[in-house]
Wavefront OBJ file of the C-alpha trace (Angstrom):
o trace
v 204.421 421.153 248.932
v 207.687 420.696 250.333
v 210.602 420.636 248.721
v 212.863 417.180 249.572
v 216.748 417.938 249.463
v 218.986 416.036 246.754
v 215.838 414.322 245.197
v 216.850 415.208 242.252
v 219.948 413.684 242.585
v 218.479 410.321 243.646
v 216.182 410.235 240.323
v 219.187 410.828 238.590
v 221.113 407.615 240.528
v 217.812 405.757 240.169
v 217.831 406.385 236.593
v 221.359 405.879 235.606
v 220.742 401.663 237.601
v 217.992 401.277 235.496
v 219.589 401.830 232.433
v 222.618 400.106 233.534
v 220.675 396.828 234.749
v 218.806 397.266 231.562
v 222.195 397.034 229.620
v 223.256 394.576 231.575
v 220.029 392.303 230.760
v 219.913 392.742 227.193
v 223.927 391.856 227.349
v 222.607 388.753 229.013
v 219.575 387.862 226.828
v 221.962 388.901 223.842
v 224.563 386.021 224.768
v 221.655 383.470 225.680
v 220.212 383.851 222.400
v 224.008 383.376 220.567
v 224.209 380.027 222.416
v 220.844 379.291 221.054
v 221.705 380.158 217.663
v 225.077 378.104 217.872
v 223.248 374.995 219.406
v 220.439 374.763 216.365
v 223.164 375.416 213.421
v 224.688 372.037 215.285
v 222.104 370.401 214.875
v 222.045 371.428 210.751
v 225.097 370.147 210.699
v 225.617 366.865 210.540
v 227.787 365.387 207.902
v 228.601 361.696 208.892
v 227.578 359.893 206.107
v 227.676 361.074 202.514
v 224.535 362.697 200.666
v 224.207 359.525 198.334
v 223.395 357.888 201.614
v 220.506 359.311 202.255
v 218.845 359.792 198.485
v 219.481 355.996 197.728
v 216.968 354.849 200.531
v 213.829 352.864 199.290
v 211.754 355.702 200.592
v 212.676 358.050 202.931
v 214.253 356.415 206.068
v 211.754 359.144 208.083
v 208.581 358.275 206.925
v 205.775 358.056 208.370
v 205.291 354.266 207.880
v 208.529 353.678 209.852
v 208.347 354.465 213.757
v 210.128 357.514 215.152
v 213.841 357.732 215.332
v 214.357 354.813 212.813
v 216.120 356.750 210.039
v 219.967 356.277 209.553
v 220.483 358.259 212.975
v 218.544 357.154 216.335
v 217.645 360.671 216.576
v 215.198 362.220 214.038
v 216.284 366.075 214.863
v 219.499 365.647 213.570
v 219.487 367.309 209.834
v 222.226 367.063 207.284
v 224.141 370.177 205.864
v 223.275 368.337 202.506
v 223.264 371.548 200.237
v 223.665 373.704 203.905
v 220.382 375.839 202.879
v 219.106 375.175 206.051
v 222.301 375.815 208.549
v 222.509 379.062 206.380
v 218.987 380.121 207.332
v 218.748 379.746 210.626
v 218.988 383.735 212.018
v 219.041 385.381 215.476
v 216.868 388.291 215.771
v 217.114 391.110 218.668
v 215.068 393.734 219.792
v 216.147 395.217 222.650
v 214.475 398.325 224.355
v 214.266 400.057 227.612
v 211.170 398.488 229.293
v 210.809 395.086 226.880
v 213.805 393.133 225.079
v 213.171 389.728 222.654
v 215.765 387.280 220.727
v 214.502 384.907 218.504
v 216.257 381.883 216.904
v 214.683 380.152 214.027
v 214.452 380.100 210.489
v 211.898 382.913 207.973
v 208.689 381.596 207.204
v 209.710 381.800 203.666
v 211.687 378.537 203.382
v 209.297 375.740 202.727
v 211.853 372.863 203.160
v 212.589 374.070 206.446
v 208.866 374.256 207.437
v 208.364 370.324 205.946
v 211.280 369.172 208.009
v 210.158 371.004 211.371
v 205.932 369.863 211.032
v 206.296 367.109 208.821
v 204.799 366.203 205.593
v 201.939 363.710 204.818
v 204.527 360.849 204.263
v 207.280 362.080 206.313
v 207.471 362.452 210.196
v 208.626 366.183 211.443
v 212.313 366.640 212.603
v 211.948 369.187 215.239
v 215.836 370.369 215.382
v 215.064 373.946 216.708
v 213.082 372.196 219.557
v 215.838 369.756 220.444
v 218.805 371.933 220.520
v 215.976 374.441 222.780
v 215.760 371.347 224.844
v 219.217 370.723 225.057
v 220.220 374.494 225.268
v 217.789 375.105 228.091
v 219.576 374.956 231.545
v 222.797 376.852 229.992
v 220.489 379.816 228.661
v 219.012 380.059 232.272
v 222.540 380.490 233.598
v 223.533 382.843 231.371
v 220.472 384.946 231.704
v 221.025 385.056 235.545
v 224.380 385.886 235.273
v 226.300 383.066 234.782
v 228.680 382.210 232.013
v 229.076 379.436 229.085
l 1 2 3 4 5 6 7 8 9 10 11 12 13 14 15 16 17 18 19 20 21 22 23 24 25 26 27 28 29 30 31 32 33 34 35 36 37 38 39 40 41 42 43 44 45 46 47 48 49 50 51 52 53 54 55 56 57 58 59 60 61 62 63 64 65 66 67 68 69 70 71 72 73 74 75 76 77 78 79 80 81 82 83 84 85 86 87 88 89 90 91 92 93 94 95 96 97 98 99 100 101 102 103 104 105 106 107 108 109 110 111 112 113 114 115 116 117 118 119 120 121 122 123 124 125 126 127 128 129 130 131 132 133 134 135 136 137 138 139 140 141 142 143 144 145 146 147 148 149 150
């Protein structure tokens, strides 16, 4: 076996771009995933018309009976601060690593109310507000995660 000069050198090179473009990435991913996390809370945060508003409805103005978007707003995934439970639980989670990185925006499985207002209840239609402000969010997150800024 022969013996190739400065190869150890270019591992070493080869190495040190990998974890820099690695770095780089979960940077990236890292800022994608803040935008995310900014873009639901707005859409927890809606305070336009005072909390007596919406308890002093005969039924709930997003019921099932009534058709979609029909509640005080013409867009069922806005949700008010009301007691702001629900802006305050709404995390980011990272995990980054050398070959696979994740962020994840969304609330714990251990808040009920949340989980009624994102799949709906029996009587009440669901108001998807993670999946809108995804929606929204979308085109600036693939930006940012190919190198852009926002």
């Amino acid at each position: 076996m022969s013996h190739v000069e400065g190869l150890d050198n270019i591992i070493a090179n080869l190495q040190k771009a990998v974890e820099t473009e690695t770095a780089k990435m979960n940077n990236r991913l890292d800022n994608a995933g803040t935008f995310l996390h900014k873009a639901v809370k707005q859409r927890a945060s809606y305070t336009d018309h005072p909390q007596w508003m919406l308890t002093h409805f005969l039924g709930s103005p997003y019921s099932q009976r009534y058709a979609e978007n029909s509640g005080p707003h013409d867009d069922d995934s806005i949700v008010h601060t009301q007691s702001g439970s629900i802006r305050r639980d709404i995390t980011k989670v990272t995990d980054f690593g050398t070959t696979k990185s994740s962020v994840a925006v969304g609330v714990p499985n251990s808040n009920p109310h949340i989980e009624n207002l994102m799949v709906g209840k029996p009587k009440q239609r669901p108001r998807r507000f993670i999946d809108r402000a995804f929606e929204e969010s979308k085109d600036d997150i693939v930006t940012i995660l190919m190198g852009g800024s926002k």
